[in-house]
Every structure is written in structure tokens, then in C-alpha cells.
One Martini backbone bead per residue (centre of mass of N, CA, C, O) as a GRO file, in nm:
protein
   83
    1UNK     BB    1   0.569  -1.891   1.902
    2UNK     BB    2   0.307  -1.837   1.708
    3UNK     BB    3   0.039  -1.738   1.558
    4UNK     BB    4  -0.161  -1.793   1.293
    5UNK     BB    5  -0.135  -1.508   1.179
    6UNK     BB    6   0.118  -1.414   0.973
    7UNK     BB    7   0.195  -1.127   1.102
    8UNK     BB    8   0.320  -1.256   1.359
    9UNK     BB    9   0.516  -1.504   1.263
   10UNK     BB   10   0.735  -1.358   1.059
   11UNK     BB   11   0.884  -1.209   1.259
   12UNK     BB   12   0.963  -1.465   1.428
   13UNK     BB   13   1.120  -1.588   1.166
   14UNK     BB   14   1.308  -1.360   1.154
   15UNK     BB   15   1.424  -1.366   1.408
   16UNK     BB   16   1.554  -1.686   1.392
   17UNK     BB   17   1.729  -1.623   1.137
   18UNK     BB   18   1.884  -1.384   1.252
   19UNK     BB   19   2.028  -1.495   1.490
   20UNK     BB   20   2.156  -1.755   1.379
   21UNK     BB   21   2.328  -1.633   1.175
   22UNK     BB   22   2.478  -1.464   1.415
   23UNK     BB   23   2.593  -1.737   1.559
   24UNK     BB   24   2.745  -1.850   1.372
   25UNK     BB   25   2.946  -1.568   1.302
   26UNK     BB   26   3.033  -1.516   1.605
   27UNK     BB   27   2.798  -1.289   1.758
   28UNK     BB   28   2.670  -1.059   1.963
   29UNK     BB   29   2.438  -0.961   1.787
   30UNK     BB   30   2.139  -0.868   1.773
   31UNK     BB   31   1.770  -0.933   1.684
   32UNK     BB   32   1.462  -0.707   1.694
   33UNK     BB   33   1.147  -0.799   1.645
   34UNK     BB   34   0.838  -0.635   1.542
   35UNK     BB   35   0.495  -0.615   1.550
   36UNK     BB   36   0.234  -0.394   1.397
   37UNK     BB   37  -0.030  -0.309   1.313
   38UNK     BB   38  -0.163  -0.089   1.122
   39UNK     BB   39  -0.376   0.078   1.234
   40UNK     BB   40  -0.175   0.205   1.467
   41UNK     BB   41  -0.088   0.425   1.267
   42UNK     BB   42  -0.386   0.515   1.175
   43UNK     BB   43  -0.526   0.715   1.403
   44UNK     BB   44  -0.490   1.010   1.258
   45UNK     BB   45  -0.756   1.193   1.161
   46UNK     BB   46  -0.584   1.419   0.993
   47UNK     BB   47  -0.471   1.245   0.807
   48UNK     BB   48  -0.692   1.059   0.699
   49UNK     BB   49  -0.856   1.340   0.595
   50UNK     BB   50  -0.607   1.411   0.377
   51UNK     BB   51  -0.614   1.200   0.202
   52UNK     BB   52  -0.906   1.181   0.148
   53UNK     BB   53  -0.866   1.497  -0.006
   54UNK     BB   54  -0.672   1.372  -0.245
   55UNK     BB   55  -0.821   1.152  -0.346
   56UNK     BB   56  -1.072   1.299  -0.424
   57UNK     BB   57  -0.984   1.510  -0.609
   58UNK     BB   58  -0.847   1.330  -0.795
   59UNK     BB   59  -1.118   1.205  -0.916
   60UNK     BB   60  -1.237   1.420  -0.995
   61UNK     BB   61  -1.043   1.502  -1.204
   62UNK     BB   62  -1.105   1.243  -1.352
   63UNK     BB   63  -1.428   1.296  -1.397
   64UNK     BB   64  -1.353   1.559  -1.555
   65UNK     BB   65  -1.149   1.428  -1.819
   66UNK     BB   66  -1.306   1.144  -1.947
   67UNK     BB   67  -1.559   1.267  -2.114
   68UNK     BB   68  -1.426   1.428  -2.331
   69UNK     BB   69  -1.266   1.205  -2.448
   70UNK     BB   70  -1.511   1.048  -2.581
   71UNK     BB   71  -1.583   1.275  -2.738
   72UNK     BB   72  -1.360   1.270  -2.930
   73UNK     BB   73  -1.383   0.996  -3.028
   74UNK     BB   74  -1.656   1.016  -3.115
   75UNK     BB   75  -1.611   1.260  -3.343
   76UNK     BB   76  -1.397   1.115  -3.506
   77UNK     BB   77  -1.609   0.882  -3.629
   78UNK     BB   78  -1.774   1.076  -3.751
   79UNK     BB   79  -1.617   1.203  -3.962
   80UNK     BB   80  -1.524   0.908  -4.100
   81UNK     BB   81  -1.713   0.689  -4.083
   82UNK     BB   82  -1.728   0.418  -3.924
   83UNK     BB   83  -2.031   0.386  -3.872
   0.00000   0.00000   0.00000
């Protein structure tokens, strides 16, 4: 009934245990599940250059606030002489 794949595989499992209990309830309404691979959805070439520029922007953001950070640490050790 499916293949090899758990993704595909659960969808189906999903539909066959959906639909067994509502027969047990003597329901009249189904259950239709469908897999569609992630891939597929973002096909959308301006979507994903969006992202890219939110991830990218945010790096920067950190890689620009983290370096002051270890310079405070550094510098309050040196105050204190722990060193």
C-alpha cells in the first residue's frame, strides 16, 4: 500500500486508521490524506531569496554584536586580575 519511504508511507497510515475509526462509528464521512514532498512547495525562487536575506542579515547582525561581547568579558578580567 506504500513504499519504502516513511513519507509517504505515513500519510497512508494515517488515512487507513482515519477512516477504519470512522467506520467503527458508523460515519459516512472519509478521511483523504495526501503527501506532497517539502521541495515542492517551495519552488518560489523570490520566497526563497527572502529568506535568504532575513538569515543572512540576521548573521551579520550577530556576527557583529558577538565580538564586543567577549572584548567586555576579556577586559573586565583584566580589571579584577583573575588572569
Amino acid at each position: 500500500m506504500c513504499g519504502a519511504e516513511p513519507i509517504n508511507c505515513f500519510p497512508v497510515l494515517v488515512n487507513i486508521l482515519s477512516n477504519t475509526l470512522l467506520r467503527l462509528f458508523n460515519s459516512t464521512a472519509r478521511v483523504r490524506v495526501w503527501s506532497e514532498p517539502l521541495y515542492t512547495h517551495l519552488q518560489n525562487s523570490a520566497m526563497d531569496r527572502d529568506i535568504f536575506f532575513v538569515c543572512l542579515s540576521y548573521m551579520l547582525i550577530l556576527a557583529a554584536g558577538l565580538p564586543p561581547l567577549f572584548a567586555v568579558s576579556n577586559m573586565e578580567d583584566y580589571k579584577v586580575k583573575s588572569m
